[in-house]
ZAPALUM-395969 format. One record per residue: x, y, z of N, C-alpha, C, O in turn; residue in one letter. Coordinates in steps of 0.001 Angstrom, whole numbers, padded with zeros to 6 digits, always signed. Example, Ala and Ser with C-alpha at 12.3 -4.5 7.8 and 13.67 -1.06 7.14 Angstrom:
BEGIN
+013190-005690+007800+012300-004500+007800+013200-003300+007800+014236-003319+008465A+012850-002250+007080+013670-001060+007140+012900+000030+007870+013409+001138+008039S
// end
This chain:
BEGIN
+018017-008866-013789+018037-007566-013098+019183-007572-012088+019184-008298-011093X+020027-006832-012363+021579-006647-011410+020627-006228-009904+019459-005862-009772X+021775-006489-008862+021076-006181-007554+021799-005405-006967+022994-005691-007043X+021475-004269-006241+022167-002817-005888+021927-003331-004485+020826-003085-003991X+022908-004086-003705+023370-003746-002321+023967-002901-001950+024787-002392-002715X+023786-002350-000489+024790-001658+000278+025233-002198+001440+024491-002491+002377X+027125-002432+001409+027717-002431+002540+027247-001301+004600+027013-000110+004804X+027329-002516+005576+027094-001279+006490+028901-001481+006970+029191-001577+008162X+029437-001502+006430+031445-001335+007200+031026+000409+006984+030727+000827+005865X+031049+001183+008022+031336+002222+008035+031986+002795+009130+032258+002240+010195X+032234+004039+008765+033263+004403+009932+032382+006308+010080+032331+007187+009219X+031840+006306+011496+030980+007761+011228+031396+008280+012950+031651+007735+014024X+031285+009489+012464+032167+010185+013889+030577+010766+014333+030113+011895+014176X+030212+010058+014686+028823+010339+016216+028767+011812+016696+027790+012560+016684X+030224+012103+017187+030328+013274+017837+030108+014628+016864+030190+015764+017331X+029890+014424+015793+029502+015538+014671+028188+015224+014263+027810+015801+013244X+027426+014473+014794+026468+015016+014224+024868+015820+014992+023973+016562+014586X+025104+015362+015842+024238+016565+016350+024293+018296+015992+023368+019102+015882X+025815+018478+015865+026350+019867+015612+026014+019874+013897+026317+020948+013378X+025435+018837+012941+025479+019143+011569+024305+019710+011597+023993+020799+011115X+023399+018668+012389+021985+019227+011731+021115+020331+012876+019907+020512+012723X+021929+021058+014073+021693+021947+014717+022041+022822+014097+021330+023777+014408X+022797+023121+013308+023170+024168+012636+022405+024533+011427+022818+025480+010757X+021299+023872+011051+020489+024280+010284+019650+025566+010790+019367+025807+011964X+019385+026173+009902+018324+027856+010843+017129+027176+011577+016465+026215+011188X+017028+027777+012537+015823+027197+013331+014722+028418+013777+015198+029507+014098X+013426+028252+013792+012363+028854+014119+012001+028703+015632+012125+027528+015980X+011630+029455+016543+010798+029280+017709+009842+029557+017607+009638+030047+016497X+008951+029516+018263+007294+030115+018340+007376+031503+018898+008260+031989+019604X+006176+032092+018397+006206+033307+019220+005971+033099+020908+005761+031929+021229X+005981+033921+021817+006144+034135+023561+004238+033871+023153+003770+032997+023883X+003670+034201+022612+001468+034445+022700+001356+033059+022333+000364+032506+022807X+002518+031959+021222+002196+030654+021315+002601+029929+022352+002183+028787+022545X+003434+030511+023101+004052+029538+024363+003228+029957+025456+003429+029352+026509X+002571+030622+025459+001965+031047+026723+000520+030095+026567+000006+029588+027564X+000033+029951+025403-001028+029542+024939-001395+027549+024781-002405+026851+024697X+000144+027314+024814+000410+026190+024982+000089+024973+025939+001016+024751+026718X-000557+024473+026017-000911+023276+026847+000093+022516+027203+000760+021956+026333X+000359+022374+028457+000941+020623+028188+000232+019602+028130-000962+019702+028409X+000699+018557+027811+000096+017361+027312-000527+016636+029137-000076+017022+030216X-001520+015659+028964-002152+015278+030320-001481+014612+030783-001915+014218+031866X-000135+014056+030402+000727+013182+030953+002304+012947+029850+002567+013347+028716X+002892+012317+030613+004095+012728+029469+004116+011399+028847+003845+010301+029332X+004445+011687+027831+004328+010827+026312+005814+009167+026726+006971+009035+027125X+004757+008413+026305+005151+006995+026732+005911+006707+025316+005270+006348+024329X+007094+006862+025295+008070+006384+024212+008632+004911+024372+008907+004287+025397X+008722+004529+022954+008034+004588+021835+006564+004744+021591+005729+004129+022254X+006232+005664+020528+004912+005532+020062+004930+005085+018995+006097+005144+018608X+004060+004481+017961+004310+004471+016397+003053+005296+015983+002088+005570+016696X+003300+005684+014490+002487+006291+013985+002887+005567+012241+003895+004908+011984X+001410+006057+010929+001999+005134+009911+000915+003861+009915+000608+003317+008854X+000433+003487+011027-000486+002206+011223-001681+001852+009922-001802+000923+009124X-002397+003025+010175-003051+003685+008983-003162+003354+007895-004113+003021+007188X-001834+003484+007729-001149+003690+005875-000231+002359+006045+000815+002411+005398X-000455+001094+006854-000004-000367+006739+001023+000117+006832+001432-000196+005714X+001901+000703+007308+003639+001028+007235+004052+001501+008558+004563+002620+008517X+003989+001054+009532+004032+001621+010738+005731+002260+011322+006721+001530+011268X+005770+003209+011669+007228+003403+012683+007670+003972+013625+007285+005103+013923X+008210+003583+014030+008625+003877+015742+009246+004994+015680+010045+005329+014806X+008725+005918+017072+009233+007296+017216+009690+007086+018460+008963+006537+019288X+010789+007439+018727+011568+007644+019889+011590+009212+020368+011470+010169+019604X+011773+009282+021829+011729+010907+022054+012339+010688+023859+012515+009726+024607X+012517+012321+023958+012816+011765+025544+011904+011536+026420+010754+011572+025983X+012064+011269+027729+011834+010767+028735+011018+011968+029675+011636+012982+029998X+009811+011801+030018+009466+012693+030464+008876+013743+029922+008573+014766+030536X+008693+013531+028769+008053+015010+027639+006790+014936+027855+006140+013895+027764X+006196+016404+028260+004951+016990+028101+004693+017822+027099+003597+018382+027138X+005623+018127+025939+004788+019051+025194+005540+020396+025813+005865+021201+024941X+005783+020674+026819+006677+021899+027276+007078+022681+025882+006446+023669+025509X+008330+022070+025062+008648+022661+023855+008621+021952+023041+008745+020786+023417X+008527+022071+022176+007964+021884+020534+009131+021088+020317+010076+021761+019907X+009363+019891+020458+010694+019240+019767+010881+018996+017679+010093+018547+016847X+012137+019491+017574+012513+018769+016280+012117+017427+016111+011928+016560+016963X+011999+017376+014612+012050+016038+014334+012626+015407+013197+012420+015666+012011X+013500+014401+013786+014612+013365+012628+014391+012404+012541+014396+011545+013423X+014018+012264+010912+013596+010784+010011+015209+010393+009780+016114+011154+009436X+015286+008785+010116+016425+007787+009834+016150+007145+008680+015362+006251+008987X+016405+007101+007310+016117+006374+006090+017272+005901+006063+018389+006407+006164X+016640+004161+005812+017820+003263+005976+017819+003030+004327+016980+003394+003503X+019124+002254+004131+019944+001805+002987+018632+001133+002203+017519+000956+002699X+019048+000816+000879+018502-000557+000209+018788-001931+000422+019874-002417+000107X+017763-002652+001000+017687-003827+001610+018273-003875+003388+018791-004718+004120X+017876-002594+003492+018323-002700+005213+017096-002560+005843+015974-002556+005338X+017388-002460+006850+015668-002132+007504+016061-000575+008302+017097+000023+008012X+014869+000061+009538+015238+001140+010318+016330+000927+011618+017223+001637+012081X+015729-000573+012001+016284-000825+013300+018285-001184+013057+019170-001128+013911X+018362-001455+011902+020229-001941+011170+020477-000371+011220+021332+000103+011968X+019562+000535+010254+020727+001583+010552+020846+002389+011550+021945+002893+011781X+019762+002667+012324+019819+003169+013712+020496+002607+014618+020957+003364+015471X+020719+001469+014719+021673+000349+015773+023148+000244+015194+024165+000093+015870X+023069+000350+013843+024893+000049+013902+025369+001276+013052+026590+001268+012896X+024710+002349+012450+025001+003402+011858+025100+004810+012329+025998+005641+012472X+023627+004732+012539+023445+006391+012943+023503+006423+014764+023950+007244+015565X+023182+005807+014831+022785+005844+016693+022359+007128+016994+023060+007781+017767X+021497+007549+016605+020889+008940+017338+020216+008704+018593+020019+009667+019333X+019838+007549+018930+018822+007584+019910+019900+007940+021530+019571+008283+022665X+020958+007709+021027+021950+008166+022777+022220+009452+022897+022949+009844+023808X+021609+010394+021892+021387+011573+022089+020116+012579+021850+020105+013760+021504X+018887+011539+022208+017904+012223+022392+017306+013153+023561+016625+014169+023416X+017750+012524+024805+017860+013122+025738+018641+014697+025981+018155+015706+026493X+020104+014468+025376+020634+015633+025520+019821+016732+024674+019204+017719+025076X+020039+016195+023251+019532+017268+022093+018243+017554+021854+017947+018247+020880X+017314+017071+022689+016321+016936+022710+015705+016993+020955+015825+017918+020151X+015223+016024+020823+014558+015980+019756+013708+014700+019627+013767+013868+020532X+012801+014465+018391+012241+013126+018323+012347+012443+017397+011914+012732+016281X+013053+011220+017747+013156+010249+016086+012308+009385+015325+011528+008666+015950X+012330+009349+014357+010953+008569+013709+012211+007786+012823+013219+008323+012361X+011773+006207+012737+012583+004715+012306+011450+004471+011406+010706+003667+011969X+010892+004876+010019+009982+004498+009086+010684+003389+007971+011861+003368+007610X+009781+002649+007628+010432+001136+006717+009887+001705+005017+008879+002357+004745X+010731+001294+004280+010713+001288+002887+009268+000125+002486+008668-000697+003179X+009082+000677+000656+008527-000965+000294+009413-002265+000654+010630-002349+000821X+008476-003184+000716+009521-004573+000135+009106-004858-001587+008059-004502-002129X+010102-005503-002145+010005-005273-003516+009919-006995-003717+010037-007928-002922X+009674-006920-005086+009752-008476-005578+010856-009994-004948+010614-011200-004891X+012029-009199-004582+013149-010076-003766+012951-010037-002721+013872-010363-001971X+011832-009678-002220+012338-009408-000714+013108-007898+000174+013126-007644+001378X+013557-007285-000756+014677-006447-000091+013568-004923-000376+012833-004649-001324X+013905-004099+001039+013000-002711+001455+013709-002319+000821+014829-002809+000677X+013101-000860-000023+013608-000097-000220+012726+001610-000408+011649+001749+000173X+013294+002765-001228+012995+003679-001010+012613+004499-002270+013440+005322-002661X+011887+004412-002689+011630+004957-004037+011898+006670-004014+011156+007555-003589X+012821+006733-004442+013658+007818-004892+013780+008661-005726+012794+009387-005855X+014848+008916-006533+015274+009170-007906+015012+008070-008948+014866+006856-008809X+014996+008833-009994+015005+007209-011307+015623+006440-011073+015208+005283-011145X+017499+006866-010502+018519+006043-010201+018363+004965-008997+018992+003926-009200X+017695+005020-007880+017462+004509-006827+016077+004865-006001+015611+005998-005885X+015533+003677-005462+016088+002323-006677+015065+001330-005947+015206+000508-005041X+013679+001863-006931+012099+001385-006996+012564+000743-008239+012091+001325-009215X+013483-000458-008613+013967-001614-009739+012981-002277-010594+013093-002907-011646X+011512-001815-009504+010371-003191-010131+009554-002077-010455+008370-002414-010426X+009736-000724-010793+008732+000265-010790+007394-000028-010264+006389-000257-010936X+007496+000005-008963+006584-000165-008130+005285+001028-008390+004089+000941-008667X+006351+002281-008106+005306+003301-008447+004896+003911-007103+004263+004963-007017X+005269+003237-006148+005155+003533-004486+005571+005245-004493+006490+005750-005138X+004734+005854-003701+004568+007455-003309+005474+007578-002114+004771+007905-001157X+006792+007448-001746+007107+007816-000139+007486+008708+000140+008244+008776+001108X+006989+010251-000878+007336+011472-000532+005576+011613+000331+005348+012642+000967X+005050+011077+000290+003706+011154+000644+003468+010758+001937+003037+011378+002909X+003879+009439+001763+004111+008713+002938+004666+008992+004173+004182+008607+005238X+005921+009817+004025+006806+009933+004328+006216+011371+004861+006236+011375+006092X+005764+012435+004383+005083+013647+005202+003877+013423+005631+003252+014388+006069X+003266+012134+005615+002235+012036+006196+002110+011220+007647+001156+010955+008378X+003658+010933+007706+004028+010621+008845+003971+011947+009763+003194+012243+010670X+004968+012578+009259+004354+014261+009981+003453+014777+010162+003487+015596+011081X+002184+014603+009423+001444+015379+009922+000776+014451+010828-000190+014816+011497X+001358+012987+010892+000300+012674+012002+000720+012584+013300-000130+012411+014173X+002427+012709+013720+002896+013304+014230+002262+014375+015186+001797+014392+016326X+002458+015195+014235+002168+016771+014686+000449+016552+015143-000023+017658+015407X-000266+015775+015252-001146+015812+015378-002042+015545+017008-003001+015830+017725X-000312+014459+016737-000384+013985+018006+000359+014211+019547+000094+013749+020656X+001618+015328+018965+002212+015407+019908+002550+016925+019409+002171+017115+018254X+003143+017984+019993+003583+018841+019748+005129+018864+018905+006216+018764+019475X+004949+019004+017570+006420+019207+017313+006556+021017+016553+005829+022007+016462X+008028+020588+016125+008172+021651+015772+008245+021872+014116+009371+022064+013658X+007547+021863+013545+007323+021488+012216+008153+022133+011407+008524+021556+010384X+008802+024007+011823+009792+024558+010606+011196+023707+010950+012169+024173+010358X+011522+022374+011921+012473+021791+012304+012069+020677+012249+011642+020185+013293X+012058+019753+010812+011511+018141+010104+012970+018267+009507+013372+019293+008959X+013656+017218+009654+015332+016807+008973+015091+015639+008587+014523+014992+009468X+015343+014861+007293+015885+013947+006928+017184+013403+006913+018072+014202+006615X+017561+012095+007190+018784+011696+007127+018830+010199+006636+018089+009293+007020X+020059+010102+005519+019749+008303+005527+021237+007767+004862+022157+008449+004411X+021175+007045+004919+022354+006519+004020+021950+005398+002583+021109+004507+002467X+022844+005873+001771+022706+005258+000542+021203+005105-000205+020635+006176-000422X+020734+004281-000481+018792+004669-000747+018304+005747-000158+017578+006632-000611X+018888+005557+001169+017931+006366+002024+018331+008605+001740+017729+009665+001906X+019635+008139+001272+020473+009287+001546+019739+009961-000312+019784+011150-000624X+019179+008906-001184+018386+009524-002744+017175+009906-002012+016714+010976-002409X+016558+009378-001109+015181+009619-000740+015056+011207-000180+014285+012119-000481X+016520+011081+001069+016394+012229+001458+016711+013641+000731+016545+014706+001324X+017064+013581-000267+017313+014102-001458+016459+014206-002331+016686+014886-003332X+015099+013454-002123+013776+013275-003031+012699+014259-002014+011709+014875-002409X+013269+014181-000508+012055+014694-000251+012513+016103+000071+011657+016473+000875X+013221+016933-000063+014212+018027-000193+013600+018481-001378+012930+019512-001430X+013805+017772-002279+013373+018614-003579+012193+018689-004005+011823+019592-004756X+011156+017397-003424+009476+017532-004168+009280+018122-002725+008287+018822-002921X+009601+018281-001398+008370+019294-000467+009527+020382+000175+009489+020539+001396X+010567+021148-000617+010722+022435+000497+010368+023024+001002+010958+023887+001651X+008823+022752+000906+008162+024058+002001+008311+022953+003665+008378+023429+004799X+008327+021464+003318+008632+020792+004747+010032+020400+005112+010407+020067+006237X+010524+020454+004377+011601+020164+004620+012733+020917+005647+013345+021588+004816X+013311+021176+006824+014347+022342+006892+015701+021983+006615+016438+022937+006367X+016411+020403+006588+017567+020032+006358+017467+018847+006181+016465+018223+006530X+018635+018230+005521+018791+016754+005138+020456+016399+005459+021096+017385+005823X+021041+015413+005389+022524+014960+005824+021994+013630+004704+021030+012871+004797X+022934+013724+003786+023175+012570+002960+024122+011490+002983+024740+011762+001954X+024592+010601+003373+025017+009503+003936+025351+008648+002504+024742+007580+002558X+025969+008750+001494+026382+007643+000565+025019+007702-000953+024771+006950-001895X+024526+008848-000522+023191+008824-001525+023611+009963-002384+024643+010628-002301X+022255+010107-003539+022907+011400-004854+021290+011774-004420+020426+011190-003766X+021384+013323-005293+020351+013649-005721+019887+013396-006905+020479+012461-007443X+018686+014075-007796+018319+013955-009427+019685+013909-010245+020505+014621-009665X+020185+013356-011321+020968+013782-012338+020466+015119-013079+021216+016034-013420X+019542+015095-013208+018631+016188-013786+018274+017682-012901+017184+017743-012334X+019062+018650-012830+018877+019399-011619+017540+019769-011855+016970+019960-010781X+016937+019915-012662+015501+020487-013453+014609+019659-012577+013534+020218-012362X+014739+018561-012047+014037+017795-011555+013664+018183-009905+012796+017562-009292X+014253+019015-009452+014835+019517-007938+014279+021179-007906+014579+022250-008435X+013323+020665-006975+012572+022539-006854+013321+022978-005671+013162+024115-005227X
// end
């Protein structure tokens, strides 16, 4: 069985991406839900994890001081094949030095591990569940959200995926099996289906 690594030598301009995935359409609540709104009894001690549950646990980052005031976005980091969350968030994406400004909340969720050892993201046919595991992480993966949302106020018509390479088929997997959750994705070195038929 050939082995599908990915290089992290990349070269990514930071300063674009907050402006990629703000520019997706965004929803507010109505003024009768904000009025109606609670804040939370204290402000939320970041990191939290959520995922525990479902043996797959991951760390959500958010800012400093959040009560629930407004409904923050939320951005999933899907790392490469055979990388983990903490490699591509630390030497790739670095979103977390702009959580504060852009206010939003990040969730660092981990792939299977497969027969070698190496995480990954069951995807497309192409990428790259190798041992046909059969692993669900379109499931997984929104059921992180809803437990999320369960627990903290987000803003649910504003859930973005982002990943590179595996991560960048996944985010491309979960785009096409849940558009009703989905509002944007940024693909990073990944494809979608070959099969557009496959892509609702």
């Amino acid at each position: 069985m050939p082995k599908h690594r990915t290089g992290l030598a990349l070269v990514v301009f930071l300063s674009t991406i907050p402006l990629a995935l703000s520019a997706c359409p965004q929803s507010s609540p109505s003024s009768d839900e904000d009025e109606d709104r609670a804040l939370l009894d204290a402000p939320v001690l970041f990191p939290i994890t959520v995922g525990e549950n479902a043996g797959r646990p991951a760390e959500v980052r958010g800012p400093e001081g959040w009560r629930g005031e407004d409904r923050l976005p939320v951005i999933f980091i899907l790392h490469g094949y055979s990388a983990n969350a903490l490699i591509q968030e630390t030497i790739v994406f670095r979103f977390t030095s702009h959580i504060e400004t852009d206010r939003f909340l990040l969730v660092l969720p981990e792939g299977t591990v497969n027969e070698e050892g190496d995480q990954f993201w069951a995807a497309t046919q192409t990428c790259c569940d190798f041992y046909n595991s059969g692993v669900d992480d379109v499931s997984y993966l929104l059921g992180l959200v809803d437990e999320l949302a369960e627990r903290v106020p987000i803003d649910e018509d504003r859930v973005y995926f982002t990943g590179h390479s595996n991560g960048g088929f996944m985010s491309y997997t979960m785009a096409c099996e849940a558009p009703s959750r989905v509002a944007g994705i940024m693909n990073f070195a990944g494809s979608t289906f070959v099969d557009p038929a496959k892509c609702t």
